[in-house]
C-alpha positions in Angstrom: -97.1 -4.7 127.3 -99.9 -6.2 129.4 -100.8 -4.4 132.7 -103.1 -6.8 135.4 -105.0 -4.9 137.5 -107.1 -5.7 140.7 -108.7 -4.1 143.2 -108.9 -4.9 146.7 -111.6 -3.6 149.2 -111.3 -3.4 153.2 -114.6 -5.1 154.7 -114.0 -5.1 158.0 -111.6 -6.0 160.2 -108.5 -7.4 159.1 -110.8 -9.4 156.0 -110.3 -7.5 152.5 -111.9 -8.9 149.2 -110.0 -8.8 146.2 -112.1 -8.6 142.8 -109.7 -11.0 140.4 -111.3 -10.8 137.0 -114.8 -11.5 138.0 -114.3 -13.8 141.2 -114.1 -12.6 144.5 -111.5 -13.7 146.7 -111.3 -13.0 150.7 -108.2 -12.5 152.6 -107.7 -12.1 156.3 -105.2 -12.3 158.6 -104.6 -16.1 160.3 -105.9 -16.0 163.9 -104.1 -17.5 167.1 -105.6 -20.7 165.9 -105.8 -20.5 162.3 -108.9 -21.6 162.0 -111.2 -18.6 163.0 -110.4 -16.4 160.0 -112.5 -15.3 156.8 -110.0 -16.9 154.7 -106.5 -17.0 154.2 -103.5 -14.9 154.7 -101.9 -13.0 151.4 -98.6 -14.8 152.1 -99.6 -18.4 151.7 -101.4 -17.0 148.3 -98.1 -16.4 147.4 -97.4 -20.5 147.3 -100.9 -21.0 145.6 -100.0 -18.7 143.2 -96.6 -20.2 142.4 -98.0 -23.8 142.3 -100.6 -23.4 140.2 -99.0 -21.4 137.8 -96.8 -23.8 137.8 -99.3 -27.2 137.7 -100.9 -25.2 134.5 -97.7 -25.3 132.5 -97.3 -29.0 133.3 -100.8 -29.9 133.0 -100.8 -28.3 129.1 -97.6 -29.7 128.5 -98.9 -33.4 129.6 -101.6 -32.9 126.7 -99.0 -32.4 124.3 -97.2 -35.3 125.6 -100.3 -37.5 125.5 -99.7 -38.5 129.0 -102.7 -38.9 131.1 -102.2 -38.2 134.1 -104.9 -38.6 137.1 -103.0 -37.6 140.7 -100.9 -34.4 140.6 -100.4 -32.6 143.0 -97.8 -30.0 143.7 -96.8 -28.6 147.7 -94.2 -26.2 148.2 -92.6 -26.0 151.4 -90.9 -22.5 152.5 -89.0 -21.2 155.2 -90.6 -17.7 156.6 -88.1 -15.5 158.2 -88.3 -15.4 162.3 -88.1 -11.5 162.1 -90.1 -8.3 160.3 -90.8 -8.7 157.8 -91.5 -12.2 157.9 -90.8 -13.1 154.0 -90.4 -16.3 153.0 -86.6 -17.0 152.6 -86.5 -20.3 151.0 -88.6 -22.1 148.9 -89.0 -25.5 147.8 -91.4 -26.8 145.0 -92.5 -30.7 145.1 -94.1 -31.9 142.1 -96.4 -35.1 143.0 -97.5 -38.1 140.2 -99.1 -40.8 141.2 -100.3 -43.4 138.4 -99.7 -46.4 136.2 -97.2 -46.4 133.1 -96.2 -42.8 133.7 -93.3 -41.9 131.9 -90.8 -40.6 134.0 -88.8 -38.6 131.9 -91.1 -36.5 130.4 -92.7 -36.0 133.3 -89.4 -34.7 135.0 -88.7 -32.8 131.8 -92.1 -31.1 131.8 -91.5 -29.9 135.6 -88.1 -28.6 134.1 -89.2 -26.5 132.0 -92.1 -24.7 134.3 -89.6 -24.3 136.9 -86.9 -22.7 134.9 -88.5 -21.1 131.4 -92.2 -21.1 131.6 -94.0 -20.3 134.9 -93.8 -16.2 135.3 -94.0 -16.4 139.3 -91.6 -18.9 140.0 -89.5 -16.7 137.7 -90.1 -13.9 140.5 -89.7 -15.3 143.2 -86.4 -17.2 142.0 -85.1 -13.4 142.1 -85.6 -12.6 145.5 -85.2 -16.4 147.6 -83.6 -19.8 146.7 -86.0 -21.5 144.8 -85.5 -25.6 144.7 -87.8 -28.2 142.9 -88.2 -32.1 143.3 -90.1 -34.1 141.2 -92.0 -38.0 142.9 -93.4 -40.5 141.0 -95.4 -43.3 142.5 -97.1 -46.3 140.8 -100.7 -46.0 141.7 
């Protein structure tokens, strides 16, 4: 079995850095505006984490589909509880194409099978929250 390890360090403040296989990532806590922080919050990294986990699935399975793709983009919308702890309850993944000639149906069946066999995190988080996907295609 593989273990991941990281190791975060408090600087100062509420900013911690997280060493993540050589690259250093800093985390703070979102200020009254949002804007005056050292980076961003660990519960939005949950939704990077999910989408691109996600988009790299897709993006190896376009290869082997010869599709070339040249917009995608994923978002994921989620609800965040109104009490403590304020965990994300809901969660909804929105696959974005944009492009010429793209073939919608292996497209959609590439997103299918990152959402529900491939991509480890959504796998996760589909334990603990409902967990939804969409997939839009628009002709460049």
């Amino acid at each position: 079995m593989a273990i991941h390890s990281i190791k975060t360090v408090w600087r100062e403040n509420n900013i911690f850095d997280t060493d993540i296989d050589g690259h250093t990532i800093t985390l703070d806590m979102p200020g009254e505006t949002g804007n005056d922080t050292a980076g961003p919050g660990p519960k939005k990294l949950q939704l990077v984490a999910a989408a691109t986990c996600s988009g790299l699935d897709i993006v190896a399975m376009a290869r082997k589909m010869r599709i070339d793709l040249k917009n995608f983009d994923i978002r994921i919308d989620a609800e965040v509880a109104e009490e403590h702890p304020k965990q994300y309850t809901s969660m909804k993944v929105i696959y974005e194409f944009e492009g010429d000639g793209l073939p919608e149906n292996k497209l959609e069946r590439a997103c299918e099978l990152s959402f529900d066999k491939y991509c480890g995190v959504l796998a996760m988080y589909k334990k603990a929250v409902p967990v939804t996907y969409e997939v839009a295609i628009k002709n460049g």
